[in-house]
Biopython code that builds the backbone (N, CA, C, O; Angstrom):
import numpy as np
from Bio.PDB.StructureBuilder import StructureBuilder

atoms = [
    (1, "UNK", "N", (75.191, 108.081, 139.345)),
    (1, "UNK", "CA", (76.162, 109.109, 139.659)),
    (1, "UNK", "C", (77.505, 108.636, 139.126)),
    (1, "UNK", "O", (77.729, 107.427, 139.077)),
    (2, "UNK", "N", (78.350, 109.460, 138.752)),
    (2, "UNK", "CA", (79.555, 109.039, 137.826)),
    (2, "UNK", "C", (80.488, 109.603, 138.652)),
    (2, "UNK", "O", (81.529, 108.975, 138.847)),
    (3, "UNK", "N", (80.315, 110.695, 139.189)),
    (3, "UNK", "CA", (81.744, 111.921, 139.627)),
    (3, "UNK", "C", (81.498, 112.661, 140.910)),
    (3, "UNK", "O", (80.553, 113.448, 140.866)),
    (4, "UNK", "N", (82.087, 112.582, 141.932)),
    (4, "UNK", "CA", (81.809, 114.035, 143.008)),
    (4, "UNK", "C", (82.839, 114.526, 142.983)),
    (4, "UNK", "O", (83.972, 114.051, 142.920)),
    (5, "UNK", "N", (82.239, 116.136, 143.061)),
    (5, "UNK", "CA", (83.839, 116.925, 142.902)),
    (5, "UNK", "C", (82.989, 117.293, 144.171)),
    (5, "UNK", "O", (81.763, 117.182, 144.209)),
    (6, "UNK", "N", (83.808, 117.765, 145.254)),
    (6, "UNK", "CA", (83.525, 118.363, 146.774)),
    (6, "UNK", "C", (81.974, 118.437, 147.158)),
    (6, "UNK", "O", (81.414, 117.603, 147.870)),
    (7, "UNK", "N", (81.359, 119.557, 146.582)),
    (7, "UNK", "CA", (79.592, 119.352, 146.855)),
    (7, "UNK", "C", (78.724, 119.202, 145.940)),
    (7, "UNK", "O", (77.523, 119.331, 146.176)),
    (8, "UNK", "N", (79.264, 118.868, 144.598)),
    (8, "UNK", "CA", (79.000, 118.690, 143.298)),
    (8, "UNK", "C", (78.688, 116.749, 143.172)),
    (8, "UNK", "O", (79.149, 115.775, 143.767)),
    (9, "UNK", "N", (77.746, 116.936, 142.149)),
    (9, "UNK", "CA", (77.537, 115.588, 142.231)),
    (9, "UNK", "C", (76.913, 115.321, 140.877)),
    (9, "UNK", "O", (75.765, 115.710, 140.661)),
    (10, "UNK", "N", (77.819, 114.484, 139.678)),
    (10, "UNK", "CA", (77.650, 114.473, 138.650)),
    (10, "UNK", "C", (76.625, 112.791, 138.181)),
    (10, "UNK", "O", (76.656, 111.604, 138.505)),
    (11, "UNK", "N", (75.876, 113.627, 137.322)),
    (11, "UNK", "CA", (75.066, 112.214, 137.225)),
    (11, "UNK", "C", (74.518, 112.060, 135.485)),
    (11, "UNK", "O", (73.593, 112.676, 134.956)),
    (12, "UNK", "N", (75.347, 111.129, 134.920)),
    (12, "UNK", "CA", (74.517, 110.919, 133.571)),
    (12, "UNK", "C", (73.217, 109.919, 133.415)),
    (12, "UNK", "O", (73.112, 108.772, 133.848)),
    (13, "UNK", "N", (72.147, 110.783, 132.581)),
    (13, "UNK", "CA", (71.058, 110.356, 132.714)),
    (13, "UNK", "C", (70.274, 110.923, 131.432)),
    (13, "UNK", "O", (70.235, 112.071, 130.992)),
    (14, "UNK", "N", (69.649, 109.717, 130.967)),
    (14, "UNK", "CA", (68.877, 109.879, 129.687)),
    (14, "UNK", "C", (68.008, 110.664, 129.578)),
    (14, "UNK", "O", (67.023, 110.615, 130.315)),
    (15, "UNK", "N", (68.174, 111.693, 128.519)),
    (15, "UNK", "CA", (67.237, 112.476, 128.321)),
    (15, "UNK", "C", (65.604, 112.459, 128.577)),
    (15, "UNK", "O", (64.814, 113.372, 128.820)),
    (16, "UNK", "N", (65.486, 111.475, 128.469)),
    (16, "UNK", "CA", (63.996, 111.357, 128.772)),
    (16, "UNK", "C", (63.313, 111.115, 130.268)),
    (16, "UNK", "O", (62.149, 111.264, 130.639)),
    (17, "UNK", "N", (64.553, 110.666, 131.004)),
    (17, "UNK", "CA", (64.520, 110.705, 132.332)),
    (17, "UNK", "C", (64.792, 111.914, 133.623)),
    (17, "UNK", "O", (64.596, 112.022, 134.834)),
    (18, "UNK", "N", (65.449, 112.820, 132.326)),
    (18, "UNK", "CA", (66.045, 114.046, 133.118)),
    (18, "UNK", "C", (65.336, 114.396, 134.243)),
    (18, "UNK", "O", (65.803, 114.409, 135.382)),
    (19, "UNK", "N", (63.596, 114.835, 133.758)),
    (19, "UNK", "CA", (63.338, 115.686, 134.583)),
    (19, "UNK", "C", (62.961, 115.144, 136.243)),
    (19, "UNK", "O", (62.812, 115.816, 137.264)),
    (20, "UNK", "N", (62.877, 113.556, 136.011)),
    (20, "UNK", "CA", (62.395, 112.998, 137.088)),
    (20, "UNK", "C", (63.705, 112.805, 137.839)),
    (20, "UNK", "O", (63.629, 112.990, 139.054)),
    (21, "UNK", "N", (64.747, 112.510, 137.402)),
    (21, "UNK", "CA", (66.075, 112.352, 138.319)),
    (21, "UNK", "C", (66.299, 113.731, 139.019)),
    (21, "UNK", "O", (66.396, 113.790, 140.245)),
    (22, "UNK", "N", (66.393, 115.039, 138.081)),
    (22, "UNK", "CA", (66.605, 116.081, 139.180)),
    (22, "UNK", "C", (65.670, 116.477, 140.026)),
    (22, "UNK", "O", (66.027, 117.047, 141.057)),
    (23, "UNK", "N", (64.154, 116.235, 139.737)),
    (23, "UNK", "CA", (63.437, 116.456, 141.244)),
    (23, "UNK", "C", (64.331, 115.723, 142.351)),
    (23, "UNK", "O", (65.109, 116.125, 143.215)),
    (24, "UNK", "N", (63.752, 114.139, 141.832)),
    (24, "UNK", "CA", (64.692, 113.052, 142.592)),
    (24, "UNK", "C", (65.818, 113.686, 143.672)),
    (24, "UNK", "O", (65.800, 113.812, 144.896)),
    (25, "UNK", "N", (66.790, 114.019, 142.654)),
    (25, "UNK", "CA", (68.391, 114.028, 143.533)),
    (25, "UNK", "C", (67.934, 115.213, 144.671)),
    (25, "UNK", "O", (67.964, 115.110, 145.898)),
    (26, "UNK", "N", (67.458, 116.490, 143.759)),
    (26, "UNK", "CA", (67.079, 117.729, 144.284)),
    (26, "UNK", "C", (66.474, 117.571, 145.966)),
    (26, "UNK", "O", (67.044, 118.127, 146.905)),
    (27, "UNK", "N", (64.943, 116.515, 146.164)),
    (27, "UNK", "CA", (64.371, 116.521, 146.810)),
    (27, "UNK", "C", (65.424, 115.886, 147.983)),
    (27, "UNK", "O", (65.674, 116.380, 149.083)),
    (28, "UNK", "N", (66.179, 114.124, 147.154)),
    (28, "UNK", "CA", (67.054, 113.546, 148.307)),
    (28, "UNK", "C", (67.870, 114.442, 149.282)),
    (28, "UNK", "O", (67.889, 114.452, 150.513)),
    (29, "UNK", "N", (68.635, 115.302, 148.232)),
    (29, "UNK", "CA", (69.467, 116.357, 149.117)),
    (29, "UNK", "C", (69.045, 117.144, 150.055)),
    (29, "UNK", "O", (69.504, 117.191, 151.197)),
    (30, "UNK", "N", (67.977, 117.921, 149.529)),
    (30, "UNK", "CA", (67.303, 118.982, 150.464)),
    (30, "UNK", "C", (66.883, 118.385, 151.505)),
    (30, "UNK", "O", (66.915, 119.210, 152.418)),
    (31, "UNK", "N", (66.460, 117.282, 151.918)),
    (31, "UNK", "CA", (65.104, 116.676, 152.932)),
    (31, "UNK", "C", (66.278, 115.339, 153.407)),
    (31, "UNK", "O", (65.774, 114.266, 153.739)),
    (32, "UNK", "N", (67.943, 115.487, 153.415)),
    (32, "UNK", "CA", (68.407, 114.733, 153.559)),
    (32, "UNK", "C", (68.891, 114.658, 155.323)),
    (32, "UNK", "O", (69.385, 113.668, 155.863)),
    (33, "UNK", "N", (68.615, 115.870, 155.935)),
    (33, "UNK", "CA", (68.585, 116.268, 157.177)),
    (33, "UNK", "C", (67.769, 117.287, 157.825)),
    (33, "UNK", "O", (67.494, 118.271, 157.139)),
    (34, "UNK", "N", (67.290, 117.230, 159.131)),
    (34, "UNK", "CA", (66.660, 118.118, 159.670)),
    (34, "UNK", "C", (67.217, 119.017, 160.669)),
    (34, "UNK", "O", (67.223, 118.901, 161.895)),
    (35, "UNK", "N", (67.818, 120.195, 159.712)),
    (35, "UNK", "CA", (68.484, 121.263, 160.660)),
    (35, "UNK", "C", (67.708, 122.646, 160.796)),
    (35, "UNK", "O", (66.581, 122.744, 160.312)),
    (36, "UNK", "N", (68.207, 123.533, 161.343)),
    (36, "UNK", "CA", (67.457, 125.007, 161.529)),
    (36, "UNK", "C", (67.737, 125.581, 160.613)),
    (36, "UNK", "O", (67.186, 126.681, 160.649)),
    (37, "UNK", "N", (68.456, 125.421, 159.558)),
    (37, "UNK", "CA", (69.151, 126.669, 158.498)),
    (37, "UNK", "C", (68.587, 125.283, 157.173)),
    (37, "UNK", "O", (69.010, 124.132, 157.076)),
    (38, "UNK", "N", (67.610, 125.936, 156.397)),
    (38, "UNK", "CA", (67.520, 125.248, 154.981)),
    (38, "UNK", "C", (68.636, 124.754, 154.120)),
    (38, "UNK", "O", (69.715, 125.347, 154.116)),
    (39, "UNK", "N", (68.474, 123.948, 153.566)),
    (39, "UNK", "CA", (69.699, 123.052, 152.664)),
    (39, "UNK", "C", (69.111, 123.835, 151.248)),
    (39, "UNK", "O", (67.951, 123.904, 150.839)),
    (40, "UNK", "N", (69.848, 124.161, 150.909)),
    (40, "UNK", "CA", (69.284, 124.933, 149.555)),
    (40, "UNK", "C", (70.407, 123.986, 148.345)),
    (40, "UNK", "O", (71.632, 124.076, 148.265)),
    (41, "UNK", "N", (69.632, 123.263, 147.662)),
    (41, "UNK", "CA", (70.433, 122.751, 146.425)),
    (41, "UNK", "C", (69.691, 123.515, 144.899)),
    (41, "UNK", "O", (68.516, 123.860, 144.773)),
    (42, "UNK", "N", (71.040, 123.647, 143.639)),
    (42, "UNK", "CA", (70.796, 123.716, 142.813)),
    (42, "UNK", "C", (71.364, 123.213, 142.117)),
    (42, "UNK", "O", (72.536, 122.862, 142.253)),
    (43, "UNK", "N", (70.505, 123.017, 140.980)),
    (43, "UNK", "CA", (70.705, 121.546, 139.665)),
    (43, "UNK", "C", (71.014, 122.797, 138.254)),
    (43, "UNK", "O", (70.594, 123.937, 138.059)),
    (44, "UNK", "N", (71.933, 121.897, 137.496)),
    (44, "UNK", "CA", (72.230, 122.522, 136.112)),
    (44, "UNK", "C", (71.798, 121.118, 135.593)),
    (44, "UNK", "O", (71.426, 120.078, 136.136)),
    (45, "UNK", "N", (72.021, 121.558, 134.216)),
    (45, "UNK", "CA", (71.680, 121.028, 132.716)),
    (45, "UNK", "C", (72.556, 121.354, 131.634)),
    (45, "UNK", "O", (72.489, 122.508, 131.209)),
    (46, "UNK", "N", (73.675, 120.253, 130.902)),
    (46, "UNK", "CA", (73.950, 120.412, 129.746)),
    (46, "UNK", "C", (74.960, 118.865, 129.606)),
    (46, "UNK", "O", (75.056, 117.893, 130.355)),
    (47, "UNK", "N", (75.646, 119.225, 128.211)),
    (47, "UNK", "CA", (76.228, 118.369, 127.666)),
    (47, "UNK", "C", (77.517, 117.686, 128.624)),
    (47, "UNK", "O", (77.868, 116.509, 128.699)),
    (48, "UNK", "N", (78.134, 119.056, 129.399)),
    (48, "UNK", "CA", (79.528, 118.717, 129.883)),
    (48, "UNK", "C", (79.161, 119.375, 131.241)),
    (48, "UNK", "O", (78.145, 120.039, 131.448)),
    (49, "UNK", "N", (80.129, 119.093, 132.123)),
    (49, "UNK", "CA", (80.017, 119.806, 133.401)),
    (49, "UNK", "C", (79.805, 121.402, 133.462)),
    (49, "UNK", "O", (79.110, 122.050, 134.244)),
    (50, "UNK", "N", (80.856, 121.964, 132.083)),
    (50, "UNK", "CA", (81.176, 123.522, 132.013)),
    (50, "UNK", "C", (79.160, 123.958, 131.728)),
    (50, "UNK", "O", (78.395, 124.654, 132.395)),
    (51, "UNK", "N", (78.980, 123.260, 130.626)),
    (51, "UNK", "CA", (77.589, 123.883, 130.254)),
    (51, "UNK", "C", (76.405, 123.500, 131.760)),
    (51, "UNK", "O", (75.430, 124.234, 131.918)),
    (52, "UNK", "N", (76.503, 123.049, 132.133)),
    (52, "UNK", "CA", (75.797, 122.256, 133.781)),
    (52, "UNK", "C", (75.945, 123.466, 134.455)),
    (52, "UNK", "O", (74.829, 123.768, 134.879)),
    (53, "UNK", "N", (76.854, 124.397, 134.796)),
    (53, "UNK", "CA", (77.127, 125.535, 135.827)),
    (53, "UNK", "C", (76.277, 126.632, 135.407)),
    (53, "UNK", "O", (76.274, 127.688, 136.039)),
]
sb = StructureBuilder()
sb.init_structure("model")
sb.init_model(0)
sb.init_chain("A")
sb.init_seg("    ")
for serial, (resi, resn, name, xyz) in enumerate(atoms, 1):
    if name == "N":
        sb.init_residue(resn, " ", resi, " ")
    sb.init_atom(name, np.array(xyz, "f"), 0.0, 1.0, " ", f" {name:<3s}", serial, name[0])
structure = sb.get_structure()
């Protein structure tokens, strides 16, 4: 992880690793507490933060 902007959480990671880090982060976040209302996270993809959104 390189950057948090408020609920954002920036992470550079080698292409070839991509797809296993965003299950990864995806799953950590979601299953990171057990409340009544679902944690709903979503992941982008690109070069810069702008292309990521």
């Amino acid at each position: 992880m390189i950057l948090q902007v408020h609920d954002e959480l920036i992470f550079e990671v080698a292409e070839k690793d991509l797809d296993a880090a965003q299950a990864k982060s995806t799953d950590i976040m979601q299953n990171s507490s057990k409340i009544d209302v679902p944690l709903l996270v979503e992941a982008g993809v690109g070069d810069n933060w702008d292309e990521a959104h």
